[in-house]
C-alpha positions in Angstrom: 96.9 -52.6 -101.9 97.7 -52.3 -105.5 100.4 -54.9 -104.8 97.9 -57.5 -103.3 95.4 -56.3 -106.7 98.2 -56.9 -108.9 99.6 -60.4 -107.7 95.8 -61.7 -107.4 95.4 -60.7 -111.2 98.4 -62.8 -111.9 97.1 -65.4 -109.9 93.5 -65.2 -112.3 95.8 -64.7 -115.5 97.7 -68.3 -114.1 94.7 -70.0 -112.9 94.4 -71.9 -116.1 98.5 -72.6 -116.0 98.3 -74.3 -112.7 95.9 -76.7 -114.0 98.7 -78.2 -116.4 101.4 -77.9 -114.3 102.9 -80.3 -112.8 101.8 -80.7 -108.6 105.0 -80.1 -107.3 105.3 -76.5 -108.8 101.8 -75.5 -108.0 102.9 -76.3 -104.1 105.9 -74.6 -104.5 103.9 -71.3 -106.5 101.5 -71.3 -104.2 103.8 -71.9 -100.8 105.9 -68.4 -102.3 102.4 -66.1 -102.9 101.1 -67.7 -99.3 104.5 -66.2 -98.0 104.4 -62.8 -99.7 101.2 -62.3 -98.4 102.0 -63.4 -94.8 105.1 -60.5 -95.2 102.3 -58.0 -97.1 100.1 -58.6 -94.0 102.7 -58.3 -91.1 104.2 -55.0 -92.4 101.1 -54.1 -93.0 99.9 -54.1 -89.4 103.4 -53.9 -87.6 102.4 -50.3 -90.3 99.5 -49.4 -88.4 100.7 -49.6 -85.0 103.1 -47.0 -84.9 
């Protein structure tokens, strides 16, 4: 949980970043944090199951 607290801060601190960077590395920034979370969610519940 402190993981997913931690990148979302990053994501606020970069917020105003994204807006002058160029598109193609937004999509790519935001296609890597889309797939960490994915990961943080699957391990998360494959977690809770056993």
């Amino acid at each position: 949980m402190l993981f997913l607290v931690a990148a979302l801060l990053l994501l606020g601190v970069l917020l105003g970043t994204v807006a002058h960077a160029p598109l193609a590395f937004t999509a790519v920034a935001a296609t890597v944090i889309a797939a960490w979370l994915a990961v943080f969610a699957a391990r998360e519940r494959h977690a809770r199951r056993h």
